[in-house]
DOTOR-932921 format. One line per 4 residues: number of its first residue (from 1); their letters; for each residue x, y, z of N, C-alpha, C. Coordinates in nm, 2 decimals. Layout:
REM residues N
NUM	a	X,Y,Z,X,Y,Z,X,Y,Z | ...
END
This chain:
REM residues 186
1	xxxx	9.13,-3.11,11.28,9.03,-3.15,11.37,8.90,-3.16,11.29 | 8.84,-3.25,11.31,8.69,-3.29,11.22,8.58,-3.24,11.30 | 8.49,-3.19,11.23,8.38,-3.15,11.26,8.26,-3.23,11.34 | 8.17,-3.22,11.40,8.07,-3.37,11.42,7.95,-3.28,11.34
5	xxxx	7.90,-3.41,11.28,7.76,-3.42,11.21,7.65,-3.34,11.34 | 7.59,-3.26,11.33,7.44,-3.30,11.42,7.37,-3.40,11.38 | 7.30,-3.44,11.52,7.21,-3.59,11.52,7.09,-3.52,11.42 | 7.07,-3.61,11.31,6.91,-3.57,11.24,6.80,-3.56,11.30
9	xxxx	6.72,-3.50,11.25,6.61,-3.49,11.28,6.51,-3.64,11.30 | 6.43,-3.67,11.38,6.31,-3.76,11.36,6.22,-3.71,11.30 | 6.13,-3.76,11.18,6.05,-3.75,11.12,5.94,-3.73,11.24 | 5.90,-3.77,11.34,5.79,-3.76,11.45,5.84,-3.61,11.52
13	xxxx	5.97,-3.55,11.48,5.93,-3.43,11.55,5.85,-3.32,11.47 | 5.85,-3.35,11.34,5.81,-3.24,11.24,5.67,-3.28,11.21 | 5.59,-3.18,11.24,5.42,-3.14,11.19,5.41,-3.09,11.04 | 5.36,-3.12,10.97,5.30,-3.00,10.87,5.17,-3.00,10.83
17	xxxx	5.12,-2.86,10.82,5.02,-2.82,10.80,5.01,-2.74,10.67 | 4.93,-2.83,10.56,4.94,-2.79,10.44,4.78,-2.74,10.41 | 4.82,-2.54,10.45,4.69,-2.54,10.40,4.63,-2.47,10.26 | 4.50,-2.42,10.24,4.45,-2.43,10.17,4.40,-2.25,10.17
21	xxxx	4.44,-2.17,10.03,4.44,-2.03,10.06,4.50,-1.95,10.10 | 4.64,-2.03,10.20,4.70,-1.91,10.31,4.86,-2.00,10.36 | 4.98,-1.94,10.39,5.09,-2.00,10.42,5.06,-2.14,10.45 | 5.15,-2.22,10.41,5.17,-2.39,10.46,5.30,-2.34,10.62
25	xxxx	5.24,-2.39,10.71,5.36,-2.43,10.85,5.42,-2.60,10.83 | 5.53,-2.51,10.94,5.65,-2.68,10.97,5.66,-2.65,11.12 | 5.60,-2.71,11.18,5.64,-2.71,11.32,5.76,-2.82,11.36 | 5.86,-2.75,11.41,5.93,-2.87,11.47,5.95,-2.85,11.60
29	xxxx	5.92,-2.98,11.69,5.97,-2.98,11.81,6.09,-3.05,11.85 | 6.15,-3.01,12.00,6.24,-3.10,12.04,6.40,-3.01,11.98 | 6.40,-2.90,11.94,6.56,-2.87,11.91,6.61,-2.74,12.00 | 6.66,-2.76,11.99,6.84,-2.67,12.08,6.80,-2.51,12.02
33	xxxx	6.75,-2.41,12.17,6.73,-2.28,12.04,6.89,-2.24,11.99 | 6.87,-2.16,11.90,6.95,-2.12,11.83,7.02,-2.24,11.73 | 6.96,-2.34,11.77,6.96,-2.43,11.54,6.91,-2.40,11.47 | 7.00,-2.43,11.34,6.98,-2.37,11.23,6.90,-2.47,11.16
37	xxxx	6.74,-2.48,11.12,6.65,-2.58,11.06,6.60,-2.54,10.91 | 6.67,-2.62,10.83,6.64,-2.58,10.67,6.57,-2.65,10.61 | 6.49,-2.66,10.54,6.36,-2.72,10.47,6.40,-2.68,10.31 | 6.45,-2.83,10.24,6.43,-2.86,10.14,6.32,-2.90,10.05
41	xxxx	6.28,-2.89,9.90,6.20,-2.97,9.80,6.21,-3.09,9.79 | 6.16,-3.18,9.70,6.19,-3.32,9.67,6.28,-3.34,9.56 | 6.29,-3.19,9.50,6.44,-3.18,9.39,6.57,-3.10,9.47 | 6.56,-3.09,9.65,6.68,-3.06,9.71,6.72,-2.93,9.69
45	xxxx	6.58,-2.85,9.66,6.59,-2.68,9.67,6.57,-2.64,9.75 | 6.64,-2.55,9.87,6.64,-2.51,9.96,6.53,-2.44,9.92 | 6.42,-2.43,10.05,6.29,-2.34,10.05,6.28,-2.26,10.16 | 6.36,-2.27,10.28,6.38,-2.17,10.38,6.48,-2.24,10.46
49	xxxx	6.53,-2.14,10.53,6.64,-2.20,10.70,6.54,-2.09,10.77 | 6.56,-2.17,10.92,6.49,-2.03,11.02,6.63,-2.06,11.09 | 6.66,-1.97,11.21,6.70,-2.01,11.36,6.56,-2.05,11.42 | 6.62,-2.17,11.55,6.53,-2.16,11.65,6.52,-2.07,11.71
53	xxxx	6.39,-2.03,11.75,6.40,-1.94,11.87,6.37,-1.98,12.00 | 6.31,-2.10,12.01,6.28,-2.21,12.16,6.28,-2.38,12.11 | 6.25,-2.44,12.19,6.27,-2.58,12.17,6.20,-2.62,12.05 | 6.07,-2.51,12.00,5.96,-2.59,11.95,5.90,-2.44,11.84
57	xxxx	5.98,-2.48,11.72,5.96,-2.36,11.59,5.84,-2.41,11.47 | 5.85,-2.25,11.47,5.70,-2.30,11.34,5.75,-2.22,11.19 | 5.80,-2.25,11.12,5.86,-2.21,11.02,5.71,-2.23,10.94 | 5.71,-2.09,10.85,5.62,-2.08,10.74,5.67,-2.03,10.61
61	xxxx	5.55,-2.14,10.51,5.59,-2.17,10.35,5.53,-2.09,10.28 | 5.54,-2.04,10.18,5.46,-1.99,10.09,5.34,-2.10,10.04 | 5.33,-2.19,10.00,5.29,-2.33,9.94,5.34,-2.40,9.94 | 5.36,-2.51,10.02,5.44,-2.68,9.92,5.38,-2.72,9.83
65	xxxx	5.21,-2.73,9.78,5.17,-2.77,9.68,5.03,-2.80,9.73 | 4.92,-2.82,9.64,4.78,-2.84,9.65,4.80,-3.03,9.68 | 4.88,-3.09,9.62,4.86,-3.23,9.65,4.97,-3.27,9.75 | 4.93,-3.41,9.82,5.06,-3.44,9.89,5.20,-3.49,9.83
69	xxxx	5.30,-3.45,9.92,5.40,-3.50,9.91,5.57,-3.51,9.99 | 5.64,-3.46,9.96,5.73,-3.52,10.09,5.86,-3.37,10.06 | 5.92,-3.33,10.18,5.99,-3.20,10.19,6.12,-3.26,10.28 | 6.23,-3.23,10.33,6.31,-3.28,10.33,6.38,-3.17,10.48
73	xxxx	6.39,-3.22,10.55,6.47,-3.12,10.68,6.55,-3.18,10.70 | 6.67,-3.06,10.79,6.81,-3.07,10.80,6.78,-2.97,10.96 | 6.88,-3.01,11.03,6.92,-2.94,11.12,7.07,-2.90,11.17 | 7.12,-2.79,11.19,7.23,-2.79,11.25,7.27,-2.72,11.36
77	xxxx	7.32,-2.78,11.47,7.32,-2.70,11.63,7.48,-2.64,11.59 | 7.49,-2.51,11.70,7.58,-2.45,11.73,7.71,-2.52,11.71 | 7.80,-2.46,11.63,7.94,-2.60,11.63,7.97,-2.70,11.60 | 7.85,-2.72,11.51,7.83,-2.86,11.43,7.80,-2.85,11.27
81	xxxx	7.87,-2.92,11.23,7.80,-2.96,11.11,7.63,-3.03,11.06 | 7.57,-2.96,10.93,7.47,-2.99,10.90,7.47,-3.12,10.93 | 7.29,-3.16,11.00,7.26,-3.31,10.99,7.22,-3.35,10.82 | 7.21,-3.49,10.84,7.16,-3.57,10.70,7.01,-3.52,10.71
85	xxxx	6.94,-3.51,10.55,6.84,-3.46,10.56,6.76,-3.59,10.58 | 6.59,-3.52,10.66,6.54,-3.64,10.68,6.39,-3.61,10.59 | 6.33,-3.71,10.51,6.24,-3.70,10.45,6.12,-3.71,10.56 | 6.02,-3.60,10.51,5.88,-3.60,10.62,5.79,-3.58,10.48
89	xxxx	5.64,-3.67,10.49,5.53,-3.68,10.44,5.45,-3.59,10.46 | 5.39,-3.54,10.35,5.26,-3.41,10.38,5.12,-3.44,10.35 | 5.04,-3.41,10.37,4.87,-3.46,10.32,4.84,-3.30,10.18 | 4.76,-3.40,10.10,4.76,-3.23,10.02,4.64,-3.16,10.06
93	xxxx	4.60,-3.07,10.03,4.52,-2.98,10.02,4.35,-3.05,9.98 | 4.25,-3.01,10.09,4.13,-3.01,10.08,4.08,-3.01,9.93 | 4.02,-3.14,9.85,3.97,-3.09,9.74,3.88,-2.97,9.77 | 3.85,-2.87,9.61,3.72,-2.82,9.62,3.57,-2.90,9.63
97	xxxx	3.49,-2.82,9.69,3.32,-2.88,9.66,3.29,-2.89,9.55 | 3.24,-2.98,9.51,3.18,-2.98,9.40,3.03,-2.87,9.38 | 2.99,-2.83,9.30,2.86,-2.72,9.26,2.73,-2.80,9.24 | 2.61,-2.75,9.26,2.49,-2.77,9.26,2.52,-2.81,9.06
101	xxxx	2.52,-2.70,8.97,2.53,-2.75,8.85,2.61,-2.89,8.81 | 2.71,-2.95,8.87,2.79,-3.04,8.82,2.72,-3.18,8.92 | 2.61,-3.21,8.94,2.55,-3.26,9.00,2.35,-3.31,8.92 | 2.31,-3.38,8.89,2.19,-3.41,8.84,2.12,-3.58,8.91
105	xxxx	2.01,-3.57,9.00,1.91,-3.66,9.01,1.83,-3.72,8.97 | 1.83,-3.85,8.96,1.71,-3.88,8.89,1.65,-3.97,8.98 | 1.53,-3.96,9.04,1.46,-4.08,9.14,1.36,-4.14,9.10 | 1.37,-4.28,9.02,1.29,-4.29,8.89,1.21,-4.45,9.00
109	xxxx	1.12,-4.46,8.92,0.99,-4.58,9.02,1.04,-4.72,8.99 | 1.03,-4.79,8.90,1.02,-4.88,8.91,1.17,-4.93,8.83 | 1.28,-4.82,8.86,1.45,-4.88,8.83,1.54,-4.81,8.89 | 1.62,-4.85,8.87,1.74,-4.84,9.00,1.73,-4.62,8.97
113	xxxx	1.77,-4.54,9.10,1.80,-4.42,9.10,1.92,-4.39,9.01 | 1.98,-4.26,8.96,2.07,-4.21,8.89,2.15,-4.10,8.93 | 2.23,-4.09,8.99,2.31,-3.95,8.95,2.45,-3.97,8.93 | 2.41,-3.82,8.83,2.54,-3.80,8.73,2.61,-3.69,8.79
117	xxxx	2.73,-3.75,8.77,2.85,-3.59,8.82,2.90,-3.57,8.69 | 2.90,-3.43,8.68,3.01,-3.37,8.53,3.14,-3.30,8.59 | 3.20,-3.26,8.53,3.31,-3.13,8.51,3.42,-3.22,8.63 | 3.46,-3.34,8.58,3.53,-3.40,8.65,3.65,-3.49,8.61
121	xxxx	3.75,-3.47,8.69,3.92,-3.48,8.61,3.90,-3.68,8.63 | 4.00,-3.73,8.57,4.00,-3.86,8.53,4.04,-3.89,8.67 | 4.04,-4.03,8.76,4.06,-4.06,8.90,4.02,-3.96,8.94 | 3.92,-3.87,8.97,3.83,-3.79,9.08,3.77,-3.93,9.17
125	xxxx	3.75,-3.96,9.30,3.69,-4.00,9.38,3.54,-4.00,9.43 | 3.42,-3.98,9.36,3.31,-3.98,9.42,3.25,-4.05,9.51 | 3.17,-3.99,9.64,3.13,-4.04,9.76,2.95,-3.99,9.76 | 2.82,-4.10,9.82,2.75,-4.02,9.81,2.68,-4.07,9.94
129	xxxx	2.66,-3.96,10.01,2.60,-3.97,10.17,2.46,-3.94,10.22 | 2.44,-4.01,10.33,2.28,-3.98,10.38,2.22,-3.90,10.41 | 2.37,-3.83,10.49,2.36,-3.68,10.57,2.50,-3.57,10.57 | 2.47,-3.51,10.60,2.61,-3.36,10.61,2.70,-3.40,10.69
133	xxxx	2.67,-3.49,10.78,2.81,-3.53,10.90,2.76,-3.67,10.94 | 2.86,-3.72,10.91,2.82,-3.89,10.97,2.75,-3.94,10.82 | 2.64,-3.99,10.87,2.55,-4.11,10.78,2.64,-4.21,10.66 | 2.56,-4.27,10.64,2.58,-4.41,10.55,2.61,-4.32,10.39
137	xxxx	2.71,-4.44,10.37,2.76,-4.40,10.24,2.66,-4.47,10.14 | 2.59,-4.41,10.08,2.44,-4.49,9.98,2.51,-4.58,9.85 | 2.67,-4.57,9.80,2.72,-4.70,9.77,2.89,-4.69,9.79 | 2.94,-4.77,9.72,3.11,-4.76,9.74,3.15,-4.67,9.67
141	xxxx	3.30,-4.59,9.70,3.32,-4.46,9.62,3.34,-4.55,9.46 | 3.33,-4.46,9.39,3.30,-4.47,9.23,3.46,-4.39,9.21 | 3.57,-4.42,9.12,3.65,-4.32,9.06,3.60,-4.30,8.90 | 3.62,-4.18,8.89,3.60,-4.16,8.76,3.69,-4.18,8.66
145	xxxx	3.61,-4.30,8.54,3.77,-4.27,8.43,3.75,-4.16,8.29 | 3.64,-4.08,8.32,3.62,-3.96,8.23,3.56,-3.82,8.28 | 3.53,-3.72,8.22,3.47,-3.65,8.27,3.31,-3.63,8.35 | 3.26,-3.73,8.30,3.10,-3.79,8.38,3.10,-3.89,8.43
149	xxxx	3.03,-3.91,8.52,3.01,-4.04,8.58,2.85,-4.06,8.62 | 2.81,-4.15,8.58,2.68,-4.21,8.64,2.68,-4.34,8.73 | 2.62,-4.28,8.85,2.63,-4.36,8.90,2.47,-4.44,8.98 | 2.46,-4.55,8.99,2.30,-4.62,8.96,2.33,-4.65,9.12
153	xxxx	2.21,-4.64,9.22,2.15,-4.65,9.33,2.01,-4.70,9.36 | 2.03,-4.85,9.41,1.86,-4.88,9.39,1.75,-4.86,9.46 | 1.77,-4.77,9.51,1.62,-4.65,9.60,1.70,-4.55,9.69 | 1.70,-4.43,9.65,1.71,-4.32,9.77,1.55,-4.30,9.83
157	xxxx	1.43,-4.32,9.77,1.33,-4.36,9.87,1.20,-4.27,9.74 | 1.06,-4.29,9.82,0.99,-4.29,9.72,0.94,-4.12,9.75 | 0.98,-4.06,9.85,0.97,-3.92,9.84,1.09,-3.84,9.84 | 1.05,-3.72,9.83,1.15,-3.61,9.78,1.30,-3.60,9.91
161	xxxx	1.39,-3.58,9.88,1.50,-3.59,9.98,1.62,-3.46,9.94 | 1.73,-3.57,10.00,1.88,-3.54,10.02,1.97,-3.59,10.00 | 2.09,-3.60,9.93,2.17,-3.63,9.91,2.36,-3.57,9.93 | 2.39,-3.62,10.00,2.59,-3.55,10.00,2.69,-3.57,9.91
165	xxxx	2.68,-3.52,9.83,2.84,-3.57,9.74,2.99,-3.52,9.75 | 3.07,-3.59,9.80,3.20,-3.53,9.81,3.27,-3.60,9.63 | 3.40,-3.52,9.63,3.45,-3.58,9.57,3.63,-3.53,9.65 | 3.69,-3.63,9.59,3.84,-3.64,9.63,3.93,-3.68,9.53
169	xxxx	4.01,-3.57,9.48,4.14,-3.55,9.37,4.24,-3.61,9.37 | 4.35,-3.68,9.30,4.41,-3.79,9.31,4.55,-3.67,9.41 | 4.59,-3.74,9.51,4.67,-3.68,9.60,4.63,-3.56,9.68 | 4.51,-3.52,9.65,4.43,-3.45,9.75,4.35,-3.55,9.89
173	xxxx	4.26,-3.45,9.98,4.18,-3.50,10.07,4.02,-3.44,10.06 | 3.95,-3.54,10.08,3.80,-3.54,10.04,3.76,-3.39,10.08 | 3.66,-3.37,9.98,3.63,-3.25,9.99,3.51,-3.23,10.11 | 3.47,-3.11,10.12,3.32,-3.09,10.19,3.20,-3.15,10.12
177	xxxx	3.13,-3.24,10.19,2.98,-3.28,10.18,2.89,-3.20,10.08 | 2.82,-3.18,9.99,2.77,-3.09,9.92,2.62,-3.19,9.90 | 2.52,-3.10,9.94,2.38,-3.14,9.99,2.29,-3.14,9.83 | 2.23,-3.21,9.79,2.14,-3.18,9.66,2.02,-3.25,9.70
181	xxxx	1.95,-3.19,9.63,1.79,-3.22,9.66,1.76,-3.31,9.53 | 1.66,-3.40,9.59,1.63,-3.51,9.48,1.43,-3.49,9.49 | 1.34,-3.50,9.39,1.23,-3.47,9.41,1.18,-3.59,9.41 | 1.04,-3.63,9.45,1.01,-3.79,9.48,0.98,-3.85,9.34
185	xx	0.97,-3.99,9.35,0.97,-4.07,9.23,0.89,-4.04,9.12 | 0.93,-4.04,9.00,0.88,-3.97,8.87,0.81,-4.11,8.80
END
């Protein structure tokens, strides 16, 4: 007598939440309590099974990783053989802020404005904003192809201000806003 496969999982019933500092979750909804739900690597290492305990489980990771990438679920109901694994996408981990030190302005009179970012990995993402939530991006993001970057702005204005710089790590997600004071034109 042959076994039946369980039906796979849908990629749309699986959440993840990959966070930053503290367990990564797998929420899966939609299964049969008492299935058996196992969560593979992208090298096909098993990294946990739970049972279900209701239709709708939250299995917790130690870490999948600071950057995104993709984890692999299986399901098996009572009496059945394991389903085919189904590949699910992750977002990575919040860059860090960038620091007041790794940041320098220059609001110069009669030529274009300057700031320089240091202490920064090759493809970092720099963003520079009007304000802490919302506002205008003051040009297009800049990647970096070394550890500094300068980047030229032709008036942040002729008095003293504000500025937001995020930056964003290659398979990471943009960091927090970081505010620096610029003094008026020199």
């Amino acid at each position: 007598m042959k076994q039946v496969i369980t039906a796979p999982l849908k990629s749309s019933q699986v959440t993840i939440r990959n966070n930053k500092g503290k367990s990564d979750t797998v929420s899966v909804k939609g299964v049969t309590k008492g299935s058996r739900v196992k969560l593979y690597n992208s090298g096909g290492k098993l990294i946990g099974s739970w049972k279900a305990a209701g239709s709708t489980t939250i299995l917790s990771v130690k870490q999948l990783g600071q950057t995104n990438g993709k984890i692999y679920i299986s399901i098996t109901r009572s009496g059945l053989k394991e389903s085919k694994r189904v590949a699910v996408s992750y977002s990575g981990e919040q860059t860090n802020m960038l620091a007041a030190k790794q940041i320098k302005i220059y609001n110069n009179r009669k030529t274009s404005n300057v700031i320089y970012v240091s202490h920064l990995k090759k493809n970092d993402v720099i963003r520079v904003y009007s304000a802490a939530k919302r506002g205008k991006q003051w040009i297009k993001p800049v990647t970096a192809k070394g550890s500094t970057l300068k980047l030229k702005i032709k008036q942040l204005g002729k008095k003293s201000g504000k500025v937001y710089v995020t930056v964003t790590r290659n398979g990471m997600l943009e960091s927090s806003r970081f505010g620096v004071g610029f003094k008026s034109e020199r």
